[in-house]
C-alpha positions as a Python dict, from the first residue, in 0.01 Angstrom:
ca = {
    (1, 'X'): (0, 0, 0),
    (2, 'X'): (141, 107, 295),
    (3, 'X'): (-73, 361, 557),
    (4, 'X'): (286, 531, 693),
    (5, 'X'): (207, 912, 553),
    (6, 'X'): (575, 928, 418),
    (7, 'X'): (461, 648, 164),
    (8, 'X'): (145, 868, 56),
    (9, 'X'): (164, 965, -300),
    (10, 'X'): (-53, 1258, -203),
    (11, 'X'): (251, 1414, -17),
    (12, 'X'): (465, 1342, -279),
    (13, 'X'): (327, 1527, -585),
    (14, 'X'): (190, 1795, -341),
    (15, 'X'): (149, 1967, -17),
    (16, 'X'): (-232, 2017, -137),
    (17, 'X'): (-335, 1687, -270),
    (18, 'X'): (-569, 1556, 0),
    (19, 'X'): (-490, 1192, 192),
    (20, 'X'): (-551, 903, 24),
    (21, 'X'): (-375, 706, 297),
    (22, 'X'): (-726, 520, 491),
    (23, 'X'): (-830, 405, 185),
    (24, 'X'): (-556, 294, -89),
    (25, 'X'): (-483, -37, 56),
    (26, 'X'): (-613, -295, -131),
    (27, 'X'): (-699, -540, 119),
    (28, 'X'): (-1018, -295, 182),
    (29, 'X'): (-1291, -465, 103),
    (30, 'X'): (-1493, -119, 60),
    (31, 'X'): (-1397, 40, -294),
    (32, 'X'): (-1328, 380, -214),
    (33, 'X'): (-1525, 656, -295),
    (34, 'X'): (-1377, 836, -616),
    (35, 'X'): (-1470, 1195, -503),
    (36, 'X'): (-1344, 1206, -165),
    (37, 'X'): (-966, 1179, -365),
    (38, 'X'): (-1074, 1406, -659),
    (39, 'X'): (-868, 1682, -587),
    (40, 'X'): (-544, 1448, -559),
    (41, 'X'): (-604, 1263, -857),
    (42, 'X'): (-694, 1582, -1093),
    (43, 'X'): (-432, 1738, -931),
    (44, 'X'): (-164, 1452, -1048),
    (45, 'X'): (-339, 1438, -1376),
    (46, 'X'): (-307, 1846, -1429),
    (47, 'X'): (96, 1763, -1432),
    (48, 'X'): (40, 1694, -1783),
    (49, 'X'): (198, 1884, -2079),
    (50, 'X'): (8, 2096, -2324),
    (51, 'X'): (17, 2351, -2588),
    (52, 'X'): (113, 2679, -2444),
    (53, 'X'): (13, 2563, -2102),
    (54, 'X'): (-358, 2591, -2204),
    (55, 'X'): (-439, 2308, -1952),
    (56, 'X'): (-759, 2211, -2220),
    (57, 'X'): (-928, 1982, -2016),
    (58, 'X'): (-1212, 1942, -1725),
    (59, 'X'): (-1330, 1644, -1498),
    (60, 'X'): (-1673, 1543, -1392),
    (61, 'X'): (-1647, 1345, -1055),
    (62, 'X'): (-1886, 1109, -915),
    (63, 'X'): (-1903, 867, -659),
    (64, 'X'): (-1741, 535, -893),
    (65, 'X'): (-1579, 742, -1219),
    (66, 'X'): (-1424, 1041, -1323),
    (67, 'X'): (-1494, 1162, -1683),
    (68, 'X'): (-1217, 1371, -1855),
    (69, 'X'): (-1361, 1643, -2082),
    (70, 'X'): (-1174, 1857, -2370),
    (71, 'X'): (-1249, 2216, -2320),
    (72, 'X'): (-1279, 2340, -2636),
    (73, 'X'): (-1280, 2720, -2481),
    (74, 'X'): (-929, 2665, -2457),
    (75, 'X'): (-855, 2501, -2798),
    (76, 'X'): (-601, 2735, -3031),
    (77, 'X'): (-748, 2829, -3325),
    (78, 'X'): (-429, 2674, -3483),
    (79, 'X'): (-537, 2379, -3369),
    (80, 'X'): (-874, 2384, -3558),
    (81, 'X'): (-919, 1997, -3582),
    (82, 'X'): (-829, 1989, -3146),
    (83, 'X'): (-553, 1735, -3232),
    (84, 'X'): (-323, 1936, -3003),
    (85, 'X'): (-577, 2022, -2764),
    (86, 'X'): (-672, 1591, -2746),
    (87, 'X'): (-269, 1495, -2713),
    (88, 'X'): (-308, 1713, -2412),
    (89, 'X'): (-608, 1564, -2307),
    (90, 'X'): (-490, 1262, -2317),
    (91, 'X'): (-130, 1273, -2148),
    (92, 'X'): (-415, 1425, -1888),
    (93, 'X'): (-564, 1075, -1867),
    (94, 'X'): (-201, 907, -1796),
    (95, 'X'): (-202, 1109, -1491),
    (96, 'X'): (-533, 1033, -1398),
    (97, 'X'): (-449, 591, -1437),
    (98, 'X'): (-142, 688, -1261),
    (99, 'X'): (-302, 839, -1010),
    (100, 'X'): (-567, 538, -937),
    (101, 'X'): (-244, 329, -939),
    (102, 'X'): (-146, 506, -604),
    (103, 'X'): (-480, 416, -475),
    (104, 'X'): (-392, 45, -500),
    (105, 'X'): (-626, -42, -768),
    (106, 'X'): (-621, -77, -1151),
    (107, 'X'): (-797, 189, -1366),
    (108, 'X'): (-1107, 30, -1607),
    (109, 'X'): (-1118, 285, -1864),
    (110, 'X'): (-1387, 356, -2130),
    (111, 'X'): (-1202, 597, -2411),
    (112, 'X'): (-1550, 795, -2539),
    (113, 'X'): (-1419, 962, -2822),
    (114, 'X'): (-1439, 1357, -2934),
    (115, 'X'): (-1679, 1422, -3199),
    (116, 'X'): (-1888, 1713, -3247),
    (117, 'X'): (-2251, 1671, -3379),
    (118, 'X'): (-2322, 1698, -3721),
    (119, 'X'): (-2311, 2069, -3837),
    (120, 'X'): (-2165, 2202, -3547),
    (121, 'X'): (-1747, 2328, -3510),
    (122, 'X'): (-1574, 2134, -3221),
    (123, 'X'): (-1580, 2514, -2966),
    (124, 'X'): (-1967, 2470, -3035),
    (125, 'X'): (-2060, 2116, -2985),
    (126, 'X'): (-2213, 1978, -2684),
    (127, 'X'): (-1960, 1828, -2442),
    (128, 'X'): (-1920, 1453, -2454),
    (129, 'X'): (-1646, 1277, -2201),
    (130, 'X'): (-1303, 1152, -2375),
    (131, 'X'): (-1296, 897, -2163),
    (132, 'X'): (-1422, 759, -1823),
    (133, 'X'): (-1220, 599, -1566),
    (134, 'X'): (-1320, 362, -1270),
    (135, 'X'): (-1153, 210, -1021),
    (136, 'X'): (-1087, -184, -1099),
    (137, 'X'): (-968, -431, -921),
    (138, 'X'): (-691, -435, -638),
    (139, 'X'): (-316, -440, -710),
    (140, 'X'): (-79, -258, -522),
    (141, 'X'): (137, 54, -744),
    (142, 'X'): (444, -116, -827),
    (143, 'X'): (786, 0, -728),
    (144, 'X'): (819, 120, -1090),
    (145, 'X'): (511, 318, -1122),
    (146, 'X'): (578, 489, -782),
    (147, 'X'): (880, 588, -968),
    (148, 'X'): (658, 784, -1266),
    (149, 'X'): (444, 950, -982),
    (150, 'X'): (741, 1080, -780),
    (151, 'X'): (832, 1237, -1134),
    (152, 'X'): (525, 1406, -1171),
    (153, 'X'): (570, 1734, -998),
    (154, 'X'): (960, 1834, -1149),
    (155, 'X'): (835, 1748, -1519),
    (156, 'X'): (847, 1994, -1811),
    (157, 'X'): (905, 2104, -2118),
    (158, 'X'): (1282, 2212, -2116),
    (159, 'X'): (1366, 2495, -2406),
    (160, 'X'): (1656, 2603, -2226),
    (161, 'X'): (2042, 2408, -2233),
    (162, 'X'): (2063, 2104, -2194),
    (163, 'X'): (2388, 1924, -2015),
    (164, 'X'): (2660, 1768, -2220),
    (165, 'X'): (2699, 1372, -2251),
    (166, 'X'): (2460, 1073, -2322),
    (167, 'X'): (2156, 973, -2170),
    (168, 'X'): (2155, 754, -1885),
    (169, 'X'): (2237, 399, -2037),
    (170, 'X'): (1894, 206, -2115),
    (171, 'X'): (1695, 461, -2127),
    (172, 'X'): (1628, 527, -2463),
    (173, 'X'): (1499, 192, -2520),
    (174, 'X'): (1309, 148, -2222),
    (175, 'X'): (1134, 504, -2341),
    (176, 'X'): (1067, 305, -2648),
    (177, 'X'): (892, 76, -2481),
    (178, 'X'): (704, 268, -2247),
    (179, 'X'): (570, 435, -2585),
    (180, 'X'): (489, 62, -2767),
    (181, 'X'): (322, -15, -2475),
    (182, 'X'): (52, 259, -2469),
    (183, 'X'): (-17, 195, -2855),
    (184, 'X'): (186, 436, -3068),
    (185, 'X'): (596, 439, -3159),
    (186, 'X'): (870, 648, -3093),
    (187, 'X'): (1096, 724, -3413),
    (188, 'X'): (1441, 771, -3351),
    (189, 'X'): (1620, 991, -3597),
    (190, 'X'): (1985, 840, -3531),
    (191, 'X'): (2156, 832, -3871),
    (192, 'X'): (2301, 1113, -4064),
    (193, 'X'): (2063, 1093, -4352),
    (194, 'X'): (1726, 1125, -4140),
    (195, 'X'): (1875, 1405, -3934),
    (196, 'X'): (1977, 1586, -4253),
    (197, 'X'): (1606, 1528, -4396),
    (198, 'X'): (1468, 1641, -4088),
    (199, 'X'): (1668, 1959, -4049),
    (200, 'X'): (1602, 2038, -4451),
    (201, 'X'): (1214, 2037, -4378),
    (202, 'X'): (1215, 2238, -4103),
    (203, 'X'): (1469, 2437, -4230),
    (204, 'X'): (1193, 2515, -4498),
    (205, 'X'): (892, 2560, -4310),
    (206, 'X'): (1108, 2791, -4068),
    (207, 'X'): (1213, 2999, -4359),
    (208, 'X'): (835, 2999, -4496),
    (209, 'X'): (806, 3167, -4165),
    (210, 'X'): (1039, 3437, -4192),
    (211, 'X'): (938, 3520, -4551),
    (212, 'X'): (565, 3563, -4492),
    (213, 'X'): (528, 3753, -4146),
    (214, 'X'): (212, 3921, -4240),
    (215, 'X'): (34, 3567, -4385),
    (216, 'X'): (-317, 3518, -4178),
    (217, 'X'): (-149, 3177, -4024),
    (218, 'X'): (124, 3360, -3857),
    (219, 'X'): (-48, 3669, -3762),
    (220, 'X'): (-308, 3438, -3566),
    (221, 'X'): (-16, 3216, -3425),
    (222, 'X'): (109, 3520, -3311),
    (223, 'X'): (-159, 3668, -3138),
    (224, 'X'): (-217, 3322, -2969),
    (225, 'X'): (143, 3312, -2832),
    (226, 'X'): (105, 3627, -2671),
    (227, 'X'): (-214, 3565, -2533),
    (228, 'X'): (-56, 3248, -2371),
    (229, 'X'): (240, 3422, -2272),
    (230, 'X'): (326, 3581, -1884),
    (231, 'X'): (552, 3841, -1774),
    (232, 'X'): (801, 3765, -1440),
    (233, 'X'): (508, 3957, -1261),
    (234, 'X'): (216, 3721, -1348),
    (235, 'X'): (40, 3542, -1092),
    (236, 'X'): (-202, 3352, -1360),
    (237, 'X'): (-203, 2961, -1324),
    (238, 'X'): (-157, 2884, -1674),
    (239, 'X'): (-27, 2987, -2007),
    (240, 'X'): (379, 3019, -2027),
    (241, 'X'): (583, 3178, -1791),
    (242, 'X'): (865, 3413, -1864),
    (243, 'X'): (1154, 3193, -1674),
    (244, 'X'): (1037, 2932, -1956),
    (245, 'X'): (1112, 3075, -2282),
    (246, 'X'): (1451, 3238, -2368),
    (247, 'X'): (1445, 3640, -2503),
    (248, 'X'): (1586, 3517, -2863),
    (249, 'X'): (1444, 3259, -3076),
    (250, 'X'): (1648, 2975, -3057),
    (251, 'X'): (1799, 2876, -3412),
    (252, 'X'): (2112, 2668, -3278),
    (253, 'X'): (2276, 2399, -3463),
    (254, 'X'): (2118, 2051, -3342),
    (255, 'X'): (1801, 2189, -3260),
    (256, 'X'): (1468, 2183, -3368),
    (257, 'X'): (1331, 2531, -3461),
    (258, 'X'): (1175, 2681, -3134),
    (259, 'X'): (853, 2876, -3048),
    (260, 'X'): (928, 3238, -3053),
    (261, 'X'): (736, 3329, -2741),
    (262, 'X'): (937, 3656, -2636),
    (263, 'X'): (796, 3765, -2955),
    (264, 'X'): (1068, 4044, -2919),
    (265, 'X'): (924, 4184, -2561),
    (266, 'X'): (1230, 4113, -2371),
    (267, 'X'): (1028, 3891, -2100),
    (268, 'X'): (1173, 3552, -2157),
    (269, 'X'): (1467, 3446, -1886),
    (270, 'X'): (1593, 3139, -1965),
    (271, 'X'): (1943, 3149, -2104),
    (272, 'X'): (2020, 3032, -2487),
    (273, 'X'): (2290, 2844, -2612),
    (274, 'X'): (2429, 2510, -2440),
    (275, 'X'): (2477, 2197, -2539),
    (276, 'X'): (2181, 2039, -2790),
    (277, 'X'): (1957, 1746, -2695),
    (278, 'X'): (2156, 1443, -2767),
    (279, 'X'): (1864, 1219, -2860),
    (280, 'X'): (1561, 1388, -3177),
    (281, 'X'): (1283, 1159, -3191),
    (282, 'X'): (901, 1167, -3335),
    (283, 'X'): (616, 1013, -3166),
    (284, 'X'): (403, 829, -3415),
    (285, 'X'): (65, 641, -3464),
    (286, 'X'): (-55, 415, -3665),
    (287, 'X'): (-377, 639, -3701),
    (288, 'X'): (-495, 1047, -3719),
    (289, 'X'): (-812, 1013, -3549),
    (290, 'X'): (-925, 1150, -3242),
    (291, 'X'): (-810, 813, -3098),
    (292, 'X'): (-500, 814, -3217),
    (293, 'X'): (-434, 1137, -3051),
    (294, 'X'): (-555, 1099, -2688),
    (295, 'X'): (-342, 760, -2736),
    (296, 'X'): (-68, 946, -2853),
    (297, 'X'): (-106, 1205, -2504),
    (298, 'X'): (-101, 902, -2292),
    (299, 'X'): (225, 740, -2461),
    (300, 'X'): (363, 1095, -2431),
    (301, 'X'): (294, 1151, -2098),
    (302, 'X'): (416, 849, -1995),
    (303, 'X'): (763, 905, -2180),
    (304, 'X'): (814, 1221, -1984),
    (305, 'X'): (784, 1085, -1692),
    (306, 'X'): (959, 806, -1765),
    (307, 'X'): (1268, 1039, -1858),
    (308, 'X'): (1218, 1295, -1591),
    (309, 'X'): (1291, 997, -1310),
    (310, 'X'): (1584, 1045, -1464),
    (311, 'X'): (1647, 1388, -1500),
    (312, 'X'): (1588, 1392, -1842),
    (313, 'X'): (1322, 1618, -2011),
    (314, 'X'): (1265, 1704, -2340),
    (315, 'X'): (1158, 1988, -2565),
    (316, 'X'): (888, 1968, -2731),
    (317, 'X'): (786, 2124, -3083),
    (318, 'X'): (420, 2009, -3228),
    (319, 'X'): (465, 2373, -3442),
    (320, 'X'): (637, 2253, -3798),
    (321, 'X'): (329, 2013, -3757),
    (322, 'X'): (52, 2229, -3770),
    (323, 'X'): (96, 2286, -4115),
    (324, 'X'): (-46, 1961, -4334),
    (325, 'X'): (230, 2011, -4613),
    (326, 'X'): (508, 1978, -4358),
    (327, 'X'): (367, 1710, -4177),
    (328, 'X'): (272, 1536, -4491),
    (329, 'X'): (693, 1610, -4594),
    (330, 'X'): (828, 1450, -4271),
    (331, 'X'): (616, 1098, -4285),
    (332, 'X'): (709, 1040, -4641),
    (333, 'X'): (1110, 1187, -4676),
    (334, 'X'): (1172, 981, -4319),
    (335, 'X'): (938, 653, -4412),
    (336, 'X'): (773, 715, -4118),
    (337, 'X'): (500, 398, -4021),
    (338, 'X'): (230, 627, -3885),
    (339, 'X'): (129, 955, -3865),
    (340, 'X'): (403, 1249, -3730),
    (341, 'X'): (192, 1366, -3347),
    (342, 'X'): (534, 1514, -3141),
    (343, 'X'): (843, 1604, -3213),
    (344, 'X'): (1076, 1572, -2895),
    (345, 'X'): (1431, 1629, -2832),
    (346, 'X'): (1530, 1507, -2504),
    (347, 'X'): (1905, 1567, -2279),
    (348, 'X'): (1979, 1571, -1931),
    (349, 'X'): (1931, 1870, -1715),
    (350, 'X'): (1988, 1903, -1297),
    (351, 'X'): (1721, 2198, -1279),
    (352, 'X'): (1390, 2187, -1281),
    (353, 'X'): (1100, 2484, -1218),
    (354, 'X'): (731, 2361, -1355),
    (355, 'X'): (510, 2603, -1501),
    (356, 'X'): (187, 2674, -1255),
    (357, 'X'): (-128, 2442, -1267),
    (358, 'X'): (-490, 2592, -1198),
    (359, 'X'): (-591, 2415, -896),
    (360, 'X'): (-809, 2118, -869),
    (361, 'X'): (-1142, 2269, -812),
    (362, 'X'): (-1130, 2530, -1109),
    (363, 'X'): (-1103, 2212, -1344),
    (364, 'X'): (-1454, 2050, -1198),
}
């Protein structure tokens, strides 16, 4: 890789991530030491998307490896099984391989696993990594990867309009790709009949919703949105901001069912309305297991950035899927060939404003 500081991927994703710049070429014959560019690579791996902007996740550095932890003090209690709170984790880990990419060296990964000891809920048991990464051998970032980490800092999850017209031609199927690559598959929902199926379902578990306000699943959901919910005058470096949510709960014709995070308070900013996505899709695996899901976070995250090179984000909606019936409905009425971990809807938009990140050394 090049030493010129304009080149240094540090600058690029942020003012704060430290130089990597003496020691990413990989002609070095010293392997560089993996602490001395912690905060830069937890800071590119902190890009990643999660539920309510919990940011469930914590890194253990040392000298050769970083670990990646779930932190189960941040996992929903409508999430009780973490498979949210492990999607996140792991489009955390596609940051953190990207990020070793920029260094000029391939990531060696060891995926761990998540399981709690016997007898014990996953917010009680003893912390064991997800996965450790080292630094392999060296290979300079290619022209295409640089492309996903120059994407990193304007990606997010758009819930506002999105602009009229198609997606830029070839992406959808190199987003397909991207997706096969990293082990799961991205379901297109691009006939008539599937989108009507899809809508009916959700149409359902939306209304379910609205009929049973005081059930104990929505009250908690609730209480969890506003927890994870900031007003314009917030300076906290997580949860969702008020210039990402709209005031009204969107229920517009070609959209999935949103999130109500205003929850009637007025805060939200982000205009409703517009033009819907122009591509639904569900990310898939072939598995439910805890390593189907941080696979599933890393196919994700990989997606996004994929799209966002090209100004295209999506909205995200893992809600409908909380509930086993409904996720249960949507594999079997759309013949789905895995299990139903994201649904997406993705368009083009110009603007971009990420939610905040807690910085680097608060995630040690």
């Amino acid at each position: 890789m090049s030493t010129n500081r304009s080149a240094n991927p540090a600058n690029t994703t942020s003012q704060a991530a430290v130089d990597v710049t003496g020691t990413s070429s990989p002609a070095d014959d010293t392997v560089p030491n993996l602490a001395r560019q912690a905060a830069y690579l937890i800071e590119v791996a902190a890009r990643a998307p999660s539920l309510h902007n919990t940011q469930p996740w914590r890194f253990k550095v040392g000298e050769r490896a970083i670990e990646l932890y779930a932190d189960a003090r941040r996992q929903l209690r409508e999430d009780p099984a973490g498979r949210e709170m492990l999607i996140s984790c792991g489009a955390a880990l596609y940051g953190l391989r990207l990020g070793v990419r920029s260094l000029g060296y391939q990531p060696e990964i060891d995926t761990l696993g998540y399981r709690p000891e016997a007898g014990t809920s996953s917010r009680r048991a003893r912390p064991r990594p997800l996965a450790r990464v080292r630094l392999g051998r060296a290979a300079p970032m290619t022209s295409d990867e640089r492309k996903l980490l120059q994407a990193v800092p304007h990606r997010h999850t758009h819930r506002g309009p999105f602009e009229p017209g198609p997606l830029p031609a070839g992406l959808l199927t190199r987003l397909r790709d991207d997706v096969t690559a990293e082990g799961a598959t991205l379901v297109v929902i691009d006939t008539e009949a599937a989108r009507a199926k899809l809508a009916a379902i959700l149409a359902t578990w939306s209304r379910h919703q609205d009929l049973f306000p005081t059930s104990p699943a929505e009250i908690q959901s609730r209480a969890e949105t506003s927890r994870w919910t900031r007003d314009a005058g917030s300076l906290a470096r997580d949860g969702v901001p008020s210039h990402a949510f709209p005031a009204a709960r969107g229920r517009d014709s070609g959209r999935l069912p949103q999130r109500d995070f205003d929850l009637g308070r007025g805060w939200g900013l982000l205009p409703a309305g517009g033009s819907p996505a122009q591509v639904t899709a569900i990310l898939i695996t072939s598995g439910d297991h805890e390593e189907d899901w941080l696979r599933a976070g890393q196919a994700l995250q990989r997606l996004l950035l994929r799209a966002a090179s090209r100004w295209v984000f999506a909205n995200l909606q893992t809600e409908p899927l909380e509930a086993p019936a409904t996720r249960s409905l949507i594999q079997y009425s759309l013949a789905l060939p895995g299990w139903p971990q994201m649904l997406l809807q993705l368009g083009v938009a110009r603007t971009t404003h990420p939610t905040a990140r807690r910085p680097a050394a608060d995630l040690t």
